[in-house]
C-alpha positions in Angstrom: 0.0 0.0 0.0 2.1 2.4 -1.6 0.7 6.2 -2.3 1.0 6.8 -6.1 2.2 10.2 -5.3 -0.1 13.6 -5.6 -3.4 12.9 -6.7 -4.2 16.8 -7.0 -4.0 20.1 -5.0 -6.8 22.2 -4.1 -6.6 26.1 -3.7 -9.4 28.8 -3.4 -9.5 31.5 -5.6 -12.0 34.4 -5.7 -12.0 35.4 -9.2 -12.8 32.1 -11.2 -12.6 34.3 -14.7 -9.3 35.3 -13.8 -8.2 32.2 -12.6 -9.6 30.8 -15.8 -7.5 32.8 -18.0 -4.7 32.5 -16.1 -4.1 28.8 -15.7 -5.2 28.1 -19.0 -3.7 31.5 -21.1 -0.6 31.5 -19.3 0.3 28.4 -17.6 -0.9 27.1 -21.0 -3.4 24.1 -18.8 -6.3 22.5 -20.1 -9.3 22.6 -18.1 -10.2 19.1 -18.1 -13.7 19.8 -16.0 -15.8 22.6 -15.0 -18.1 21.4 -12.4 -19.1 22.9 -8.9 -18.1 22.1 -5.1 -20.0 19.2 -4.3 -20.6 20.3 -0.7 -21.4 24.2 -1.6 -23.2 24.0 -5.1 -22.8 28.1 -5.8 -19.3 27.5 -5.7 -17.2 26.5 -9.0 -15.0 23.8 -8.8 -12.1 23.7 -11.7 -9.9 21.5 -12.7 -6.6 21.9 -14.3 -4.4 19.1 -15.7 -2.7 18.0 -19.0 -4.1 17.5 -22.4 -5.8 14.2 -20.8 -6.4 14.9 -17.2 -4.2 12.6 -15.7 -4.3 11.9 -12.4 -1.1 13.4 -10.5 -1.3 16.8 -13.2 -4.0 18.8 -11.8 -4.6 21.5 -9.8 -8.0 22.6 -8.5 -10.1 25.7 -7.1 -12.8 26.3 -5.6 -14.5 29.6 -6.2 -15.3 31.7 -3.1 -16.1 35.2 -2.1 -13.3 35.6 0.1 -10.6 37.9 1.3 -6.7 37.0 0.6 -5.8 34.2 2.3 -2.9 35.4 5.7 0.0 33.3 5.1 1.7 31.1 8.0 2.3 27.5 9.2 -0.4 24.8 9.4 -0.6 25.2 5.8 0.7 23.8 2.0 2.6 27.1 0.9 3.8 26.1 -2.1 2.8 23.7 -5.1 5.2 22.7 -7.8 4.6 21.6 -11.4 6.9 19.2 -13.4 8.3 20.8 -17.0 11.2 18.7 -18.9 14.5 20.5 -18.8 16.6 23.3 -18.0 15.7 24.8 -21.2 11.9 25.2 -20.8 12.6 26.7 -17.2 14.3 29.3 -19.1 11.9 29.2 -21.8 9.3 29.9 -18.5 11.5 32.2 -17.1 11.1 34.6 -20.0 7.1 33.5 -20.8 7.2 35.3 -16.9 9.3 38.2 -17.6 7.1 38.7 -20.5 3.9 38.4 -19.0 4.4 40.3 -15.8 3.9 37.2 -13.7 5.9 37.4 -10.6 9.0 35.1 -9.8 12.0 34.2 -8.5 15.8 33.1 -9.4 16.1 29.7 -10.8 17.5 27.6 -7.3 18.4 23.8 -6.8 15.7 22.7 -3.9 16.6 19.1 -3.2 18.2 18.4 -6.3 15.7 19.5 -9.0 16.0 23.2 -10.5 13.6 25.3 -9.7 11.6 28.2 -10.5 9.2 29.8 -7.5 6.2 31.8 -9.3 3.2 33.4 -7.8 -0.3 33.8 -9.8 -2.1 36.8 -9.8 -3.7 36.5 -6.4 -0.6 35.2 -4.6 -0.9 31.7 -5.0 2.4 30.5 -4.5 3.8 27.6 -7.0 7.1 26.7 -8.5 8.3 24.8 -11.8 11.2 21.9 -11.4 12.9 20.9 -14.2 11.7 16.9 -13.9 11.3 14.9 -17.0 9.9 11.4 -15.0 6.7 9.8 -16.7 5.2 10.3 -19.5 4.0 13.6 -20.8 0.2 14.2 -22.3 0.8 18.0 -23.9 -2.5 19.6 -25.1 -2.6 20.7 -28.4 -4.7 24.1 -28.1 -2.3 25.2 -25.2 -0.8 28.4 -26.1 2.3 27.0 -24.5 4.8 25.0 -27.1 4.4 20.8 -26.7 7.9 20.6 -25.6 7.6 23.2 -23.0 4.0 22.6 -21.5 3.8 21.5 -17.8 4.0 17.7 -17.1 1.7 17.5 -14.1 2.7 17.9 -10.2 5.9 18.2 -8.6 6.8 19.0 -5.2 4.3 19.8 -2.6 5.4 21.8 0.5 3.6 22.0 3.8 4.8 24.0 6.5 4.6 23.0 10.6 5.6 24.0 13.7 6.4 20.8 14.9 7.1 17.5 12.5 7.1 14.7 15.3 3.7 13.9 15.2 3.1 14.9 11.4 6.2 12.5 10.9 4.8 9.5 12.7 1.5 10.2 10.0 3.6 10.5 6.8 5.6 7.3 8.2 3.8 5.0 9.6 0.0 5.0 8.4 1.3 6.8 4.8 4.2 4.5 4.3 6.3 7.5 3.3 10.4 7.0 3.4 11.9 10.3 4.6 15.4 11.0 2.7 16.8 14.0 4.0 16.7 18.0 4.9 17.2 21.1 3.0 17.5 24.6 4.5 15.2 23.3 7.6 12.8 21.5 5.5 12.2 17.5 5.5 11.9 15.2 2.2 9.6 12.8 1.9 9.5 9.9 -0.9 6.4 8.3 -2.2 6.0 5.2 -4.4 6.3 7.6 -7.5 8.8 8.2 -10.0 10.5 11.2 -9.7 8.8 15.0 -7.9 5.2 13.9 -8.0 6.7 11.1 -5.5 7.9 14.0 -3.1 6.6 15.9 0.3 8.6 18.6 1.5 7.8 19.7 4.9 9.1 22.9 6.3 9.4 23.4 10.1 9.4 26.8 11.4 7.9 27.2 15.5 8.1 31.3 14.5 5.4 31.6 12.1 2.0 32.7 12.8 -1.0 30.2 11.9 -2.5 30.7 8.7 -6.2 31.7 7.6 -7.5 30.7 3.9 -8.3 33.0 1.8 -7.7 33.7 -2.0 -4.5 32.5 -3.2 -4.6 29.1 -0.3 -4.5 25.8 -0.6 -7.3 24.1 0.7 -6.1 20.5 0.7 -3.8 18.4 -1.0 -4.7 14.7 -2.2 -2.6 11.8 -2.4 -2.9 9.2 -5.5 -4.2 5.8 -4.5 -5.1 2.7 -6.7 -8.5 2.1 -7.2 -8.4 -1.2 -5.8 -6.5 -0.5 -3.0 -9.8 2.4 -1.6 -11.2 -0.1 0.8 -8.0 -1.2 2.3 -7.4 2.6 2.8 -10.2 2.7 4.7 -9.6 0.1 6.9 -6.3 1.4 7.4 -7.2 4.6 8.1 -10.2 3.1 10.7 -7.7 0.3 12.1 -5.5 3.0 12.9 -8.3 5.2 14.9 -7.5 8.3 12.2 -10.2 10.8 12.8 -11.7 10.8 9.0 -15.0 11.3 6.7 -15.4 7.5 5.7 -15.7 6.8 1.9 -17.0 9.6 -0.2 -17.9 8.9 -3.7 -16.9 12.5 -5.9 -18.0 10.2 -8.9 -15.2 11.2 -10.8 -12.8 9.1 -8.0 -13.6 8.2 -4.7 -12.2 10.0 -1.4 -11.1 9.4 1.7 -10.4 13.0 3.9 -8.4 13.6 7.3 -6.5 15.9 8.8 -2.4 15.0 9.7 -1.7 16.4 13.2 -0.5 20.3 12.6 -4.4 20.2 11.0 -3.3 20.2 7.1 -6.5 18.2 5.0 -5.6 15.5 3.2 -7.6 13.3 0.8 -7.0 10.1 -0.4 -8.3 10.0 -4.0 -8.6 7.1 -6.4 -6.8 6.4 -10.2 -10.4 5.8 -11.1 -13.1 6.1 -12.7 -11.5 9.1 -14.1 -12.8 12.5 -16.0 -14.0 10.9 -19.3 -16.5 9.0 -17.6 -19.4 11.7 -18.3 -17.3 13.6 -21.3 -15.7 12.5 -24.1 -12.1 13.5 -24.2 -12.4 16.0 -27.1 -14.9 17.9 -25.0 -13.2 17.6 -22.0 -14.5 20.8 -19.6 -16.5 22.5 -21.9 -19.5 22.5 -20.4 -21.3 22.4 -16.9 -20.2 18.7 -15.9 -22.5 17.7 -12.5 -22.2 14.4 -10.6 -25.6 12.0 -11.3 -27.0 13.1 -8.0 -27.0 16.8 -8.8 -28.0 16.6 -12.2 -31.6 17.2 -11.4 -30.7 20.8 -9.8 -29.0 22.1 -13.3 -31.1 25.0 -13.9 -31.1 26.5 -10.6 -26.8 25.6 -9.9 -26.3 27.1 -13.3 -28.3 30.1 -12.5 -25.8 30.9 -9.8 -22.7 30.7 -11.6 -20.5 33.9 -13.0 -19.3 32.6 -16.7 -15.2 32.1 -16.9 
């Protein structure tokens, strides 16, 4: 019982048209399905992935009326992305310049080159140069094939404290921890290459932080299909506070909270986002899970167009 790596992130915006032309127009993503939060139907729920919405390449919002979030510990704080070389962080690098987006010097962090990038409402996220798996590119991105980001990389949460969050990641997660950078702890999961990697800053100093726009709201971990109801007993064996099996149609979930109160979600490889769509169409329309697809009219007639 190996996690598969990230699954996907999810962050809160509160300007979904914005957010729609930015991940799409400049991070050059497709938006593989527009449907809404499942637990707060006047709220969008996008999702952002490669050109065939792999699991492990996407990056999600929910849409909410909301201040900026306050940065500080308890929190993910930064997501990374996967692109294939040196040369399209450069190529990024100067996509950034061009565009106005914010960023920061090319660094190593634990080995892998990367570039630290906010979005336009201070979402912060990075690019690693990290050419592991395969690549699904997306021909109507405005961003060349060879250059077009690979999925998830990195994911860093920061803590006060990382004993008990350790004895989570280790010993009910089956993460291996391989080392420190700069006060931050690596984590390896049964994944080939960044998408396999947790990087969890410590710092007692900070204050605790309060979502907003430009937070991450949770962060999901990819599990096989087969393996969701062993995840649940493991999870229940273990006497982990959790929500019991959800089905989000799309894959199936399993949510908890590791001890510094960080939500994570255990999502499935499966069904997948073609189930309701064919994959030309993917996120073109209004896609709702069976059991809210006789409220349509009235969730539609809440919802800003992107």
């Amino acid at each position: 019982m190996n996690l598969k790596g990230f699954h996907h992130l999810t962050a809160v915006t509160a300007d979904a048209p914005g957010n729609y032309k930015f991940y799409t127009q400049t991070l050059g993503l497709r938006l593989v399905k527009k449907t809404v939060n499942q637990d707060d139907t006047s709220a969008y729920h996008l999702f952002y992935a490669d050109g065939i919405g792999s699991p492990g390449t996407d990056i999600t919002f929910f849409d909410w009326p909301v201040g900026k979030e306050k940065r500080g510990t308890h929190s993910v704080t930064r997501t990374g992305f996967r692109v294939a070389n040196e040369e399209a962080l450069k190529f990024w690098q100067h996509r950034f310049t061009m565009l106005g987006v914010k960023q920061e010097k090319i660094v190593d962090q634990a080995g892998w080159q990367t570039l630290a990038f906010e979005d336009f409402e201070g979402q912060r996220l990075a690019l690693v140069a990290d050419n592991a798996g395969e690549a699904h590119t997306w021909a109507e991105s405005p961003v060349p094939a060879e250059h077009q980001i690979r999925g998830l990389g990195p994911i860093t949460m920061s803590v006060p404290d990382i004993r008990h969050t350790d004895k989570v990641l280790t010993n009910l997660m089956n993460m291996v921890p391989t080392g420190t950078f700069g006060g931050t702890h690596v984590y390896k999961m049964g994944a080939e290459g960044a998408v396999g990697e947790l990087h969890v800053t410590v710092d007692p100093t900070l204050p605790q932080a309060q979502q907003g726009a430009g937070a991450v709201h949770h962060l999901a971990f990819n599990i096989p299909y087969a393996e969701y109801d062993a995840w649940a007993d493991r999870l229940r064996s273990m006497r982990v506070p959790n929500s019991g099996p959800v089905d989000r149609f799309w894959f199936k979930s399993l949510y908890f909270r590791e001890p510094n109160g960080v939500l994570f979600e255990l999502a499935t490889d499966a069904p997948g986002f073609a189930t309701d769509e064919s994959m030309e169409n993917l996120g073109k329309t209004l896609s709702l899970p069976p059991f809210l697809e006789g409220r349509r009219e009235q969730i539609e007639a809440g919802l800003k167009k992107l």
